[in-house]
C-alpha positions, 0 to 999 in steps of 0.5 A: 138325722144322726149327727155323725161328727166327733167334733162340732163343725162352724158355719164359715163362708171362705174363699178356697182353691183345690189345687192338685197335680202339684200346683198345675190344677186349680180350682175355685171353691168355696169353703161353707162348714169347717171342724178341726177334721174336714170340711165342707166345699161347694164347687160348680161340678166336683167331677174331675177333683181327684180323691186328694188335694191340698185345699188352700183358705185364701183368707189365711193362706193355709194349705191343707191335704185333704182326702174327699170323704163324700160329694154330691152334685155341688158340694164336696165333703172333705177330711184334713190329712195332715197339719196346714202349711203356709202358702208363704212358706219356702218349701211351697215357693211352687204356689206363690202364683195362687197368692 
């Protein structure tokens, strides 16, 4: 298999959450594979996780946009749009209930 990556991705074992609809919507992940361009989600049932979202590590309290690049039956493959914010930031007070 041809690796396809421009940078080396690690092996992580995180707990996530994809929130979109500004918050609204949230949903349980996990974070399995990590670059400094994307990454690797597992989820129960992607059907209904729309092409963008922020993608929140709760170890660390990131928020990062992201952009579904692939998904398969149980996983979702995504790419960082942007740089991370912090969930304790004053411009994202509308997810501190995801803390």
């Amino acid at each position: 298999m041809d690796e396809r990556r421009s940078t080396q991705r690690r092996r992580v074992l995180k707990a996530g959450k994809i929130v979109f609809a500004d918050g609204v919507r949230v949903l349980d992940c996990t974070i399995r594979d990590m670059s400094e361009h994307g990454a690797r989600l597992l989820i129960a049932n992607p059907v209904g996780v729309p092409d963008n979202f922020l993608l929140l590590e709760k170890s660390t309290g990131l928020l990062h946009p992201v952009s579904v690049i692939w998904h398969k039956k149980d996983s979702i493959g995504v790419k960082f749009e942007g740089p991370a914010t912090s969930i304790h930031d004053e411009a994202n007070k509308r997810f501190s209930r995801l803390r």
